[in-house]
C-alpha positions as CSV (number, residue, x, y, z in Angstrom):
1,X,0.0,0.0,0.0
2,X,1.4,3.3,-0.9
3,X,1.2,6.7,1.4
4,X,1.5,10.2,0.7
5,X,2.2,13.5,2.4
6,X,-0.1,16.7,2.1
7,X,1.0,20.2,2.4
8,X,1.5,21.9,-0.8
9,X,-2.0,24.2,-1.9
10,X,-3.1,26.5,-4.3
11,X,-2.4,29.0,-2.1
12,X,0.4,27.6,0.3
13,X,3.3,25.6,-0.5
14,X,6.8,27.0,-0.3
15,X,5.1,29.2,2.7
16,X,3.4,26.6,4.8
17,X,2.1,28.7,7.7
18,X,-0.2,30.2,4.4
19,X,-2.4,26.6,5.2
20,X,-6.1,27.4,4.3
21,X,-7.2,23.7,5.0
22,X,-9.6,23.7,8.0
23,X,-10.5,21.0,10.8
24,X,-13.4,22.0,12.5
25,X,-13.5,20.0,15.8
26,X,-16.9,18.2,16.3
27,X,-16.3,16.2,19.5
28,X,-15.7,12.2,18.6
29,X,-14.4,13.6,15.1
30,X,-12.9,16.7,12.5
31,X,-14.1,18.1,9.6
32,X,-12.3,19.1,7.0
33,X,-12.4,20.9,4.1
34,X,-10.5,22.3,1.3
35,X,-7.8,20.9,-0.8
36,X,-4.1,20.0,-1.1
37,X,-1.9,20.3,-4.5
38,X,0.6,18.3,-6.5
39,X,0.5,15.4,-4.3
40,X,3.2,12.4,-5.2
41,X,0.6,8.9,-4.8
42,X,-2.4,11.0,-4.6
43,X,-4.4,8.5,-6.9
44,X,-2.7,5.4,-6.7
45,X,-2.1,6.0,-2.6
46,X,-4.4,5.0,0.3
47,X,-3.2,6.4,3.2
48,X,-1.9,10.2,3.7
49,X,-0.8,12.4,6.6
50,X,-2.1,15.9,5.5
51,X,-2.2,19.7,7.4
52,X,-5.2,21.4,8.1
53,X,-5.8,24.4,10.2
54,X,-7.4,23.9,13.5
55,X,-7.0,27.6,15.6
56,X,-8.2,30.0,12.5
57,X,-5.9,33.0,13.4
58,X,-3.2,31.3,15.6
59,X,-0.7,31.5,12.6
60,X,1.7,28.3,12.2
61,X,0.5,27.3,15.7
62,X,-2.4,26.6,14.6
63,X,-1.6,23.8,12.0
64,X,-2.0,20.6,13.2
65,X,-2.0,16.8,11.2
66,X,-4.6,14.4,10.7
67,X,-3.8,10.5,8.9
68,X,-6.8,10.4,6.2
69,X,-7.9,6.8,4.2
70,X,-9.0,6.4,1.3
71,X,-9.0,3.6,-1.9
72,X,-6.6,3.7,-4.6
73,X,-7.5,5.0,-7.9
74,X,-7.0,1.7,-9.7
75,X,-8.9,-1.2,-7.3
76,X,-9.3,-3.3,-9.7
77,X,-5.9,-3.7,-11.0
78,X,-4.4,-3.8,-7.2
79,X,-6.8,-6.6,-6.0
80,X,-5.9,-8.4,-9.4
81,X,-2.4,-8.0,-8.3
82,X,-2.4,-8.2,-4.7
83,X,-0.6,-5.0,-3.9
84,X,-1.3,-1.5,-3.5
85,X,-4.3,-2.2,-1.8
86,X,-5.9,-3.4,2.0
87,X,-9.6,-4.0,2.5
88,X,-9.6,-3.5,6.1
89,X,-8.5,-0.1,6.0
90,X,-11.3,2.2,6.9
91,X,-11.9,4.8,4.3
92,X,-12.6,8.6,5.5
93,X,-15.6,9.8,4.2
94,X,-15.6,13.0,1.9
95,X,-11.8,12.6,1.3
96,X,-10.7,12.1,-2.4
97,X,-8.5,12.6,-5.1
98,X,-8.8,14.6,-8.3
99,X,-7.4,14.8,-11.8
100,X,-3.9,13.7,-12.5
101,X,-1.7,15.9,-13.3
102,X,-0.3,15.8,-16.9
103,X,3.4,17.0,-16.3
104,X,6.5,17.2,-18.4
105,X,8.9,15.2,-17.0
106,X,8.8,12.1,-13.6
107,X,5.7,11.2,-15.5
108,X,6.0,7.3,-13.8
109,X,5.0,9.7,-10.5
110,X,1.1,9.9,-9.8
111,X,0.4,13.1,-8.8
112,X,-3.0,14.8,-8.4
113,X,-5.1,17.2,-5.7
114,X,-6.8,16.2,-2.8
115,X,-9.9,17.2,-1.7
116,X,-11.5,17.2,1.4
117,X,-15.6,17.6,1.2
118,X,-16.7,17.7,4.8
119,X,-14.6,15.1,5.3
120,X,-15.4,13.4,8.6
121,X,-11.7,12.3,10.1
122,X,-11.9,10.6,13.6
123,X,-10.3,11.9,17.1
124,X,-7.8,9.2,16.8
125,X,-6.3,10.1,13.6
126,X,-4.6,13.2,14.7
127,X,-0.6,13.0,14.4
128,X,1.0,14.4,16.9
129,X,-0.7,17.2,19.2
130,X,-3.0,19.6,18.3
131,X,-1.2,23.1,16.7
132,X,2.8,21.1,16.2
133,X,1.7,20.3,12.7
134,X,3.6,22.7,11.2
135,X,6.7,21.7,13.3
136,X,6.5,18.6,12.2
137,X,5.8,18.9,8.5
138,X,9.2,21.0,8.2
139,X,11.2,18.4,10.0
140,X,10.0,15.8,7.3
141,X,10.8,18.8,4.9
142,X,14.0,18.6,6.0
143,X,15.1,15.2,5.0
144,X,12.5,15.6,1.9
145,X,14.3,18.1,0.3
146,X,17.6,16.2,0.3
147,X,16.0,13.5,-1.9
148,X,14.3,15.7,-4.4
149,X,17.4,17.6,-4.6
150,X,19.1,14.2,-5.6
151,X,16.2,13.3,-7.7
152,X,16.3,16.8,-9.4
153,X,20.3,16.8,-10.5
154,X,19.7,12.8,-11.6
155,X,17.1,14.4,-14.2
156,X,19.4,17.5,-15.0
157,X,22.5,15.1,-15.5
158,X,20.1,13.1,-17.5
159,X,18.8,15.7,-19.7
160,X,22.5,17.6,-20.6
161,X,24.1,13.6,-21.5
162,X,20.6,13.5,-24.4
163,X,21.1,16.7,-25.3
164,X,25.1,16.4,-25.6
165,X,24.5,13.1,-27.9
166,X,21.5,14.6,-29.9
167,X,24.4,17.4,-30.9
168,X,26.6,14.7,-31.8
169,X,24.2,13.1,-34.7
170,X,22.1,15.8,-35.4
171,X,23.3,17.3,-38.8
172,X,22.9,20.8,-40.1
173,X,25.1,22.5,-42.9
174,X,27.2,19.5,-43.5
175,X,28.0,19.6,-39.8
176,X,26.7,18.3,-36.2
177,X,25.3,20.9,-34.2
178,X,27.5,20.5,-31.3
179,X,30.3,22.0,-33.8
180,X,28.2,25.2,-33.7
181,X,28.3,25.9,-30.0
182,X,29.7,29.1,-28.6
183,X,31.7,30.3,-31.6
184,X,30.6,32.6,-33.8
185,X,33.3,31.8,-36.4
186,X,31.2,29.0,-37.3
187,X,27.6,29.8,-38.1
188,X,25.9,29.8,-41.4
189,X,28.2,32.6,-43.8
190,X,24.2,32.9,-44.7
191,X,23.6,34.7,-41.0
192,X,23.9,38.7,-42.6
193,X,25.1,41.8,-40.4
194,X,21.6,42.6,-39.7
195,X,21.2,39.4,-37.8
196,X,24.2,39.0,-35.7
197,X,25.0,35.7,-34.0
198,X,25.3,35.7,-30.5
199,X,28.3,37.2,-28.5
C-alpha cells in the first residue's frame, strides 16, 4: 500500500504557515475541508498524513496533522495483483483525489489534488498534538528536500548527456550541431550583419 504527504495548496506551499485547510473539531471527530496540490501517490495511494488548520488565526501554531484513508484509484488492478491495496483499512468519508496531473517530465509519479468535502476524520487520527503540525511537517521537509534535490540533479545530468548526444548526430550545414556551439566563427556565412550571432 502506498502513502503520501499533504501540504502543498493553491495558495500555500513554499510558505506553509499560508495553510487554508480547515479542521473543524466536532467532539468524537474533524471536519475538513479544502484541498491540497501536487501530491506524489495521490491516486494510486491510500493512506496520507495531511495539514489542516485547527486555531483560524493562531498562525503556524495553529496547523495541526490528521492520517486520512481512502482507496486507490486503480482497485481493480491492485486486487488483481495483490498489492497496493488493503480491505480492512477504513476509508474517511468526503476525502478524495482529483485529476492527474499531466506534467512534463517524472511522468512514472502519480500526482493529483486532494480534496477534502466535509470530510469526517476521527479523534484518533490526529498525528501528533493539536497546533505542532507545522513543526512537524518541516522536520520531514527537511530530510525531503535532500532526496528531491538528488532526484532533481539525476534528471538534469540526464537531460544535458541526451542533449550532448543529440548534438553529436544531429546534422545541419554538412555539420553536427554540437560543432556550432559558442563560436561565432562558425555559423551559417548565410547569418547577414543585420542578424548578428550571438556574442
Amino acid at each position: 500500500m502506498l502513502g503520501g504527504f499533504g501540504l502543498t495548496e493553491p495558495g500555500a506551499g513554499s510558505d506553509a504557515g499560508g495553510t487554508a485547510t480547515t479542521a473543524v473539531d466536532r467532539g468524537d471527530h474533524f471536519v475538513l475541508n479544502g484541498s491540497k496540490i501536487f501530491i506524489t501517490h495521490g491516486g494510486v495511494g491510500e493512506i496520507f498524513v495531511v495539514t489542516a488548520r485547527t486555531e483560524p488565526g493562531n498562525g503556524s501554531r495553529g496547523i495541526t496533522s490528521f492520517i486520512l484513508t481512502k482507496d486507490t484509484c486503480d482497485l481493480e488492478t491492485c486486487r488483481k495483483l495483490g498489492v497496493g491495496h488493503d480491505e480492512t483499512l477504513p476509508r474517511i468519508p468526503g476525502f478524495k483525489a482529483g485529476k492527474k496531473e499531466d506534467k512534463m517530465g517524472w511522468r512514472a509519479s502519480d500526482t493529483r489534488e486532494l480534496a477534502f468535502e466535509d470530510a469526517i476524520v476521527p479523534k484518533e487520527n490526529m498525528l501528533g498534538v493539536p497546533g505542532h503540525g507545522f513543526v512537524n511537517f518541516l522536520k520531514t521537509l527537511d530530510g525531503g528536500r535532500i532526496g528531491i534535490a538528488a532526484l532533481s540533479l539525476g534528471i538534469a545530468e540526464g537531460a544535458y548527456q541526451e542533449a550532448l548526444r543529440y548534438a553529436g548526430v544531429r546534422k545541419q550545414f554538412g555539420k553536427s550541431i554540437g560543432s556550432f556551439q559558442g563560436s561565432t566563427s562558425s555559423w551559417p556565412t548565410w547569418r547577414s550583419k543585420s542578424r548578428p550571432g550571438p556574442t
